[in-house]
C-alpha positions in Angstrom: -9.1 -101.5 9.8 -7.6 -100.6 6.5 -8.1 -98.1 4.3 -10.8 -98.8 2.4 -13.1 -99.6 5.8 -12.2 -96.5 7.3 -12.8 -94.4 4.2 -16.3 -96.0 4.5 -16.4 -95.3 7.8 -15.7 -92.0 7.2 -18.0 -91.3 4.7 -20.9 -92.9 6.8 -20.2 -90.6 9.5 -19.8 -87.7 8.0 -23.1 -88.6 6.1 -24.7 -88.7 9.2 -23.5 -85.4 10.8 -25.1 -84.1 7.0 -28.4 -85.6 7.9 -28.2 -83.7 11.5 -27.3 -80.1 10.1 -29.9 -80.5 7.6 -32.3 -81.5 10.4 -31.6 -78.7 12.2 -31.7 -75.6 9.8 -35.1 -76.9 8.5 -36.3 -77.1 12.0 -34.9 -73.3 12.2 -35.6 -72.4 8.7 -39.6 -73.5 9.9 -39.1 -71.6 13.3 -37.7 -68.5 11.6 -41.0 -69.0 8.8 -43.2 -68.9 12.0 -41.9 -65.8 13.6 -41.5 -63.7 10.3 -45.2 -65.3 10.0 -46.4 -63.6 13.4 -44.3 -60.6 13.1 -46.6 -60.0 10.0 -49.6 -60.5 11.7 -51.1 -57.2 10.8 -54.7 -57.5 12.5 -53.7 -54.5 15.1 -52.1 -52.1 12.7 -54.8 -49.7 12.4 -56.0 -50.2 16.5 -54.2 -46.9 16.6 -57.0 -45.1 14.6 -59.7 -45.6 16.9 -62.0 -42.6 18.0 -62.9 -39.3 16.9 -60.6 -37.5 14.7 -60.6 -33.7 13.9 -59.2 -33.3 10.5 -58.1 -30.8 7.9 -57.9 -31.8 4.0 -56.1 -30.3 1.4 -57.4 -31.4 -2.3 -55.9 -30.7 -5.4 -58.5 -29.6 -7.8 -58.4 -31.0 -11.3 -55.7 -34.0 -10.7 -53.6 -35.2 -13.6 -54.3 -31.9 -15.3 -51.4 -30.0 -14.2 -53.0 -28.1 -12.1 -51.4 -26.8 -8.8 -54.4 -25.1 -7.6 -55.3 -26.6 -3.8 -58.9 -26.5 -1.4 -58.8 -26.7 1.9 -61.6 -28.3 4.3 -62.3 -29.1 8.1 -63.9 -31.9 9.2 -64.0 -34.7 11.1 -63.2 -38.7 11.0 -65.3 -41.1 13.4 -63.2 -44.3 13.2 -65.3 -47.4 15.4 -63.8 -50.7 15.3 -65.8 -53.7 14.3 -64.0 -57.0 15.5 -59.9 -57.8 15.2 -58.8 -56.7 11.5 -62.1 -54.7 10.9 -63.3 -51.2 11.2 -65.6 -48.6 9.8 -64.9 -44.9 9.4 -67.5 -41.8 8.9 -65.6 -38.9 7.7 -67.2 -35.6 7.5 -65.8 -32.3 6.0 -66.8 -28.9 4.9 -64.8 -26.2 3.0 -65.0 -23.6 -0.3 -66.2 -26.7 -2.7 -69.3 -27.9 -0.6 -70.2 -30.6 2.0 -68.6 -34.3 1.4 -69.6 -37.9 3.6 -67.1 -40.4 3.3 -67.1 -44.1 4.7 -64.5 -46.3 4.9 -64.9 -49.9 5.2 -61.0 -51.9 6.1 -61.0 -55.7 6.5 -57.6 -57.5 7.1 -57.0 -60.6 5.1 -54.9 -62.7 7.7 -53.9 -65.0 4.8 -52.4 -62.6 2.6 -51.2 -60.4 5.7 -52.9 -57.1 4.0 -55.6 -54.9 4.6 -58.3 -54.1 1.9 -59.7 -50.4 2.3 -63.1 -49.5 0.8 -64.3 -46.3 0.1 -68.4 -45.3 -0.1 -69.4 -41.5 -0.6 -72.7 -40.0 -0.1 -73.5 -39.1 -3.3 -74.8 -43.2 -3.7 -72.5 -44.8 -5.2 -71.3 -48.2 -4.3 -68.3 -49.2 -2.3 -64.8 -49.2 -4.4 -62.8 -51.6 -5.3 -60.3 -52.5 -2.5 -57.0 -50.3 -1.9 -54.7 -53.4 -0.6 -52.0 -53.2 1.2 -50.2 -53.6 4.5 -47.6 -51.4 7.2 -44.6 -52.0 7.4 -42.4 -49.6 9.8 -44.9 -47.2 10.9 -46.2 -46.5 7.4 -48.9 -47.6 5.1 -49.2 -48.3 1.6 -51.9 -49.5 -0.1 -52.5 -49.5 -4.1 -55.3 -50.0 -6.9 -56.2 -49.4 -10.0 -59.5 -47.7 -11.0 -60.7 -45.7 -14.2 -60.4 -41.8 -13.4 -62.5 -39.7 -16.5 -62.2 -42.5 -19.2 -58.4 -43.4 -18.4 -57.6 -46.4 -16.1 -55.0 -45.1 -13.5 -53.1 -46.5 -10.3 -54.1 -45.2 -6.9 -52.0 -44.7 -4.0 -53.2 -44.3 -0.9 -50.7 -44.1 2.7 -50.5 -43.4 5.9 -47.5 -41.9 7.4 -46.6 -40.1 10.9 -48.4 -41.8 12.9 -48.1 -41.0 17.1 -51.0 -41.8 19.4 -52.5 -38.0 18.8 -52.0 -37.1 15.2 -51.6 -39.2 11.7 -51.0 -37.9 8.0 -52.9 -39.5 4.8 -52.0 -38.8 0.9 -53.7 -39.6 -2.1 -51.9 -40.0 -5.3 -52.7 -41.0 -9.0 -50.1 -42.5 -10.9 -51.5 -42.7 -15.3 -48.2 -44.0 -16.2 -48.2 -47.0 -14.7 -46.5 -46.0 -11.8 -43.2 -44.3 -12.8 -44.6 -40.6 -11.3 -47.4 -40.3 -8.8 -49.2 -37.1 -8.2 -50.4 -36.2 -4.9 -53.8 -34.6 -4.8 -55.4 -35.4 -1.1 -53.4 -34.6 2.2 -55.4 -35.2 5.3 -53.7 -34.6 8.9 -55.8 -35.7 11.7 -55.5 -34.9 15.4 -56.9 -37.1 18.2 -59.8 -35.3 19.8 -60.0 -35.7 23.5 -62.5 -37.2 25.8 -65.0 -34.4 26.7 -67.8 -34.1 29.1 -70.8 -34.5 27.2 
């Protein structure tokens, strides 16, 4: 064999072990796509919330006013799952500014791996525009943008602390496009316990 055939040689095998490593990290490039896929899989993430909920709210009165001036209310949240990635929530609470109904509607999109959060009060009107988002270690974000008194603003809402017995939600407005949010609802919920009825 002279040179030139063994240079060919060469470059025909080394061509070929190429082909094979490229094989092989697209094969786990696509494995390593799937599990990222299922570890994203965020039908479940709010299986945790289930059941009845005693809660106590603190609301900021007057948001993106400057005002620091905070109610307080008890209450409770009813949370009653629908199917896999869907569940309904009546929340109930009473304090120095009145009697307030909230329902929640959240519906996972499996697609975009995010949750879509609805809120409905009593008062009659209709169900909001989505708060989308998804968890990601233990905590919840979720974001939209809505028109508070004439201005349109961003809203924030999360969930944080969660442990099978207690949780923590926050509410914050951002009207500068999200440089500085302001929180103006805190609600910390405790598991209430199977009693004898």
């Amino acid at each position: 064999m002279n040179v030139l055939e063994y240079l060919r040689f060469y470059l025909l095998c080394l061509a070929v072990v190429l082909q094979s490593l490229h094989g092989a990290a697209q094969q786990t490039s696509g494995a390593s796509n799937t599990t990222q896929e299922l570890a994203h899989d965020g039908q479940h993430d709010f299986d945790w919330d289930i059941g009845t909920w005693k809660i106590h709210v603190r609301r900021l009165q007057g948001p993106l006013t400057g005002s620091t001036t905070w109610v307080e209310y008890d209450g409770t949240d009813v949370v009653r799952k629908l199917w896999d990635g869907a569940n309904e929530g009546l929340i109930e609470w009473n304090g120095p500014a009145g009697h307030l109904q909230l329902f929640t509607l959240r519906l996972y999109n499996p697609s975009a791996h995010q949750w879509n959060i609805y809120f409905a009060n009593s008062g009659g009107d209709p169900l909001s525009l989505p708060a989308v988002g998804e968890f990601k270690n233990g905590h919840g974000e979720f974001y939209d943008q809505e028109v508070y008194k004439g201005k349109t603003i961003l809203l924030r809402f999360s969930v944080s602390d969660i442990t099978p017995n207690s949780c923590r939600f926050e509410q914050a407005f951002s009207a500068d496009g999200g440089k500085t949010w302001e929180v103006n609802l805190i609600v910390t919920e405790t598991m209430v316990k199977d009693e004898p009825k």
